[in-house]
C-alpha positions as CSV (number, residue, x, y, z in Angstrom):
1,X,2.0,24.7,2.2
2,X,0.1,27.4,0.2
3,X,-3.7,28.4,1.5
4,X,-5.1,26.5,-1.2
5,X,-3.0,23.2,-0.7
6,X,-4.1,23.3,2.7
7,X,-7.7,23.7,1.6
8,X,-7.9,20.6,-0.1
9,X,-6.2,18.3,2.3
10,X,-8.5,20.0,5.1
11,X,-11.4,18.5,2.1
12,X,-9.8,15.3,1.9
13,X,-9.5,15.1,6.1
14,X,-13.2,15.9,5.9
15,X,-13.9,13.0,3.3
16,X,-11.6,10.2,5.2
17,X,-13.6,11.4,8.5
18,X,-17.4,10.8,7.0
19,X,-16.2,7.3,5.8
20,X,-16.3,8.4,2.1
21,X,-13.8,7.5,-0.6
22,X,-12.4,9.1,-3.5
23,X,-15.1,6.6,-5.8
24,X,-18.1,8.0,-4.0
25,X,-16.3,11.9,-4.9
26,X,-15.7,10.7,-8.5
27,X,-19.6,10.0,-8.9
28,X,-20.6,13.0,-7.4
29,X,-18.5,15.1,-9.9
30,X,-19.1,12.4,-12.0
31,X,-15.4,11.5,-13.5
32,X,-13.2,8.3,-13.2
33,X,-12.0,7.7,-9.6
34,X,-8.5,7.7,-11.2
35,X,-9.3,11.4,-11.9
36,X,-10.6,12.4,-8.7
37,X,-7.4,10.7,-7.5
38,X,-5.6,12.7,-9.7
39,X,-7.4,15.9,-8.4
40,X,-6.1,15.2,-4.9
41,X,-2.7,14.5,-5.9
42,X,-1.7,17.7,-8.0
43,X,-4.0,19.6,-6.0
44,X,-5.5,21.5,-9.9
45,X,-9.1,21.5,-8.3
46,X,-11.4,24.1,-10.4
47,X,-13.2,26.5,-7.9
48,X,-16.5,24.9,-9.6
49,X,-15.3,21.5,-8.9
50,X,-13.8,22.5,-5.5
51,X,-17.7,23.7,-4.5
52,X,-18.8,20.4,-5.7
53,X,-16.9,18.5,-3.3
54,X,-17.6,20.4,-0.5
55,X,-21.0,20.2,-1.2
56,X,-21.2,16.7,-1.5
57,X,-19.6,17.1,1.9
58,X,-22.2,19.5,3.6
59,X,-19.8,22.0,3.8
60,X,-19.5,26.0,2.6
61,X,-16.3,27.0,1.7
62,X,-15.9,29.5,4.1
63,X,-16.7,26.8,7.0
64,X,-14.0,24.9,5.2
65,X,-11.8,27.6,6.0
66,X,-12.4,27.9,9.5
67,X,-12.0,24.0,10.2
68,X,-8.7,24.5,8.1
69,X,-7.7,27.4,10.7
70,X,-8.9,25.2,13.7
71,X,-6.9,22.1,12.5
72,X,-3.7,24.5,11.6
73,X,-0.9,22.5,12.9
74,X,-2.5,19.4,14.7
75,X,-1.0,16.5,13.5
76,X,-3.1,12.9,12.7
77,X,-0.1,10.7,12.7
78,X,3.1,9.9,14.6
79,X,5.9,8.9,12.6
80,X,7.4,5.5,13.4
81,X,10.2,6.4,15.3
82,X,7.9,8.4,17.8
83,X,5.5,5.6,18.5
84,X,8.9,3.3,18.8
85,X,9.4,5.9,21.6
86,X,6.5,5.7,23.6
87,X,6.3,2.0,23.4
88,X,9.8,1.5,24.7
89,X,8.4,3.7,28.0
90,X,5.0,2.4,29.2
91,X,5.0,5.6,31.9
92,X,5.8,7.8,28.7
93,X,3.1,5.8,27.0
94,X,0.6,6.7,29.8
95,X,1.3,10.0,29.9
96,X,0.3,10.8,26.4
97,X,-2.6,8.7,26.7
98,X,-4.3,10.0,30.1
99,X,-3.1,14.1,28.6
100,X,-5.5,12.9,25.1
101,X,-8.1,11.8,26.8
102,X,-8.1,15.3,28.7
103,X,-6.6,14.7,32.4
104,X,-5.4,17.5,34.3
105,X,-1.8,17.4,35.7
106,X,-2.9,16.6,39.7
107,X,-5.4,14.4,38.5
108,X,-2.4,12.2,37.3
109,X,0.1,13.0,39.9
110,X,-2.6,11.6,42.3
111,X,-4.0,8.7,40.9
112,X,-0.5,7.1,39.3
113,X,3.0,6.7,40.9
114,X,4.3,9.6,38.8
115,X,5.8,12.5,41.0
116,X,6.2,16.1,39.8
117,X,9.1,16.1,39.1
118,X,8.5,12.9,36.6
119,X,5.0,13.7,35.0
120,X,6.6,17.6,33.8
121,X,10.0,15.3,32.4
122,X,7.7,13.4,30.6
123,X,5.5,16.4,29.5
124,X,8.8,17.2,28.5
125,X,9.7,14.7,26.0
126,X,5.6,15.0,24.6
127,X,6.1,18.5,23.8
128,X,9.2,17.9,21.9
129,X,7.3,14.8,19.9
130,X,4.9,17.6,19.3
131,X,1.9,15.8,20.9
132,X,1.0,18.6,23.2
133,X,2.6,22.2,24.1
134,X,3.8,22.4,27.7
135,X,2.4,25.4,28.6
136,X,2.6,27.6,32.1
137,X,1.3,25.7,35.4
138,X,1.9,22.5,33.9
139,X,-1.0,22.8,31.9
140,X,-0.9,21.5,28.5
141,X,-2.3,22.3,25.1
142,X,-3.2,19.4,22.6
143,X,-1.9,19.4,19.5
144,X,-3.3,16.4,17.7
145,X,-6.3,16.2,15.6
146,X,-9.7,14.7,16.0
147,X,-9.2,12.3,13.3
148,X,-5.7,11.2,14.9
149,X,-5.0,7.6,14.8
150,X,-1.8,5.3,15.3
151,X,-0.3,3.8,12.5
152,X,-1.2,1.1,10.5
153,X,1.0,-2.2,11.2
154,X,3.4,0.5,13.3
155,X,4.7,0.1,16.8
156,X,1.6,1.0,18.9
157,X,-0.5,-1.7,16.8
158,X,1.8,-4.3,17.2
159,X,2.2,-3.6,21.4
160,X,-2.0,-3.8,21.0
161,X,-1.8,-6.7,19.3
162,X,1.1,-8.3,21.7
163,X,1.1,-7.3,25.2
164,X,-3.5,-6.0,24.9
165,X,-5.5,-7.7,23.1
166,X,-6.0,-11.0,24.8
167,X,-6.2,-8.7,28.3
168,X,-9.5,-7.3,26.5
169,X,-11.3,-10.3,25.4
170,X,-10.3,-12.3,28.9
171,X,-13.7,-10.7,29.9
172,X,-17.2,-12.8,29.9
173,X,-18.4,-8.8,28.9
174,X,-21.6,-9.3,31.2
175,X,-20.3,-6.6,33.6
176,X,-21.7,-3.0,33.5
177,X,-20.8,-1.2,30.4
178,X,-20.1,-3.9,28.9
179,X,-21.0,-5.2,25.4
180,X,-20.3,-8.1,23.2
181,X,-21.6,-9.5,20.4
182,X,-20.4,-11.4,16.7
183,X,-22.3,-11.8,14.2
184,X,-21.9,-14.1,11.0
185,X,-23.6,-14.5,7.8
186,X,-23.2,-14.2,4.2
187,X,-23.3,-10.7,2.7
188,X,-22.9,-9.0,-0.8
189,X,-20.6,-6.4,-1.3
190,X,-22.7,-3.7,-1.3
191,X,-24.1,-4.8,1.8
192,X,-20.4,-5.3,3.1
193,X,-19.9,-1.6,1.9
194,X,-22.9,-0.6,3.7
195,X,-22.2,-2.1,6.7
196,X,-18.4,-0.8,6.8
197,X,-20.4,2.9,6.5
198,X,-22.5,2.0,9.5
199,X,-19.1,1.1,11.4
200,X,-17.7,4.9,10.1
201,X,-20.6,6.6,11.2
202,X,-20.4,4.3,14.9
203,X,-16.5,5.6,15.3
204,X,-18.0,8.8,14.6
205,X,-20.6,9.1,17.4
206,X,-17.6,7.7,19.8
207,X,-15.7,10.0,19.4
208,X,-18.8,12.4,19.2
209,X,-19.4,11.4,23.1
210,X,-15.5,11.2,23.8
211,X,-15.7,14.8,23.0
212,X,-18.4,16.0,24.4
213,X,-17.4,14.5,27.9
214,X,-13.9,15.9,27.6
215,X,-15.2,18.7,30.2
216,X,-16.4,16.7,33.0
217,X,-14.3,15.6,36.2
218,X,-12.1,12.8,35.9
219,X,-14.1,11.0,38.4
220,X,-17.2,10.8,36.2
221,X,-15.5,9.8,32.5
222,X,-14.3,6.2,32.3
223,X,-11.7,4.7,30.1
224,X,-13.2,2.7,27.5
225,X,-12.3,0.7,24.6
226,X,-14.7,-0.1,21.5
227,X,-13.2,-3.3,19.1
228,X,-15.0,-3.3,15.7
229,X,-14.2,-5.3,12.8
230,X,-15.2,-7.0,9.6
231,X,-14.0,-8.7,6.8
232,X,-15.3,-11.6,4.4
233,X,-13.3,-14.4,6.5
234,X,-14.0,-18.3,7.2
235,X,-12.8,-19.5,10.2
236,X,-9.6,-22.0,9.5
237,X,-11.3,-25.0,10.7
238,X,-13.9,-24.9,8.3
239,X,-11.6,-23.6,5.7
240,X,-9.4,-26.7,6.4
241,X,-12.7,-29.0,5.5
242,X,-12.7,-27.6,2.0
243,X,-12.4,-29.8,-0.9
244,X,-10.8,-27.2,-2.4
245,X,-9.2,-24.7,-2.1
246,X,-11.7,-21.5,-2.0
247,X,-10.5,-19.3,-5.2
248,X,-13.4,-17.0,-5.0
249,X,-12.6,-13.3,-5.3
250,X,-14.3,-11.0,-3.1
């Protein structure tokens, strides 16, 4: 990938992570979204319009760069063979998970049934996946990016959806830390859109404050899980009390 190729899709990584979309770009440079689109695809940005965009993203070019450099081979995506991998071995599965979330090597030795021998075998098998570089003293260097995320419908979901969602919601969420709350009402789309921006910008601070804590001991980070969602929806039993059947388009 040339320097400029890997310009823009450091730009449209940027974009994705501020909860933008290509329609918001097309009015700032104010073209069709099926151009700004276009843009992206064939990667035949003009250096005015490149400036554009990155100012529309609060960017300078040169701090473009240097994310660019910082992201160089981090990857946001498994493929679905990999994720097949780690769901077919939960211990491989926790591995990765406690070594993104920052644990140090003894930290896991000591707290799980995972001997030496064990944890570096499945170190192992991460650093050929490409999720971390096994490094000297069985420390590890992570090679995924901040805006990493399993994939959609792929084998991680689906194991969420199976085997841990209903172990999340079996809570009365009254405990310490914990939160609950759903909301229903009737909303426009923009308001819809707005709201979905609020929700980009609260995964944002998460992962904000996941960061930030990445330094401190084990013993003072705790794992926690955050469940948003939204979409125009009735729930079936009311649907079912329709006369008819509801053909509105949202």
């Amino acid at each position: 990938m040339s320097q400029s190729q890997a310009m823009i899709q450091t730009l449209k990584k940027v974009i994705r992570q501020q909860g933008k979309t290509y329609k918001d770009v097309a009015v700032a440079l104010q073209l069709s979204e099926a151009s700004v689109k276009r843009l992206f695809a064939e990667k035949t940005f003009s250096l005015e319009r490149f400036e554009r965009v990155c100012e529309f993203v609060g960017l300078e070019i040169s701090e473009l760069i240097l994310l660019m450099e910082k992201q160089a081979e981090l990857i946001i995506n498994l493929n679905h063979e990999q994720e097949k991998e780690l769901v077919a071995n939960v211990r491989l599965l926790l591995m990765a998970v406690l070594l993104l979330n920052h644990w140090e090597f003894p930290d896991i030795t000591e707290t799980y049934v995972i001997d030496e021998l064990e944890g570096i075998q499945l170190m192992a098998k991460l650093d050929r996946m490409k999720i971390i570089q096994l490094q000297p003293g069985n420390r590890v260097k992570r090679m995924v990016d901040r805006s990493f995320s399993w994939l959609p419908n792929g084998p991680i979901q689906r194991f969420y959806e199976r085997s841990v969602q209903a172990e999340f919601f079996k809570s009365t969420f009254n405990g310490p830390g914990e939160y609950r709350v759903f909301l229903n009402g009737m909303l426009s789309r923009h308001a819809n859109k707005e709201m979905i921006k609020k929700a980009h910008k609260l995964v944002q601070d998460f992962n904000h404050y996941h960061a930030e804590d990445e330094s401190l001991p084990v013993n003072e980070r705790y794992g926690t899980s955050l469940v948003l969602a939204m979409r125009p929806w009735e729930i079936g039993i009311f649907a079912e009390l329709r006369r008819e059947e509801d053909t509105k388009i949202f």
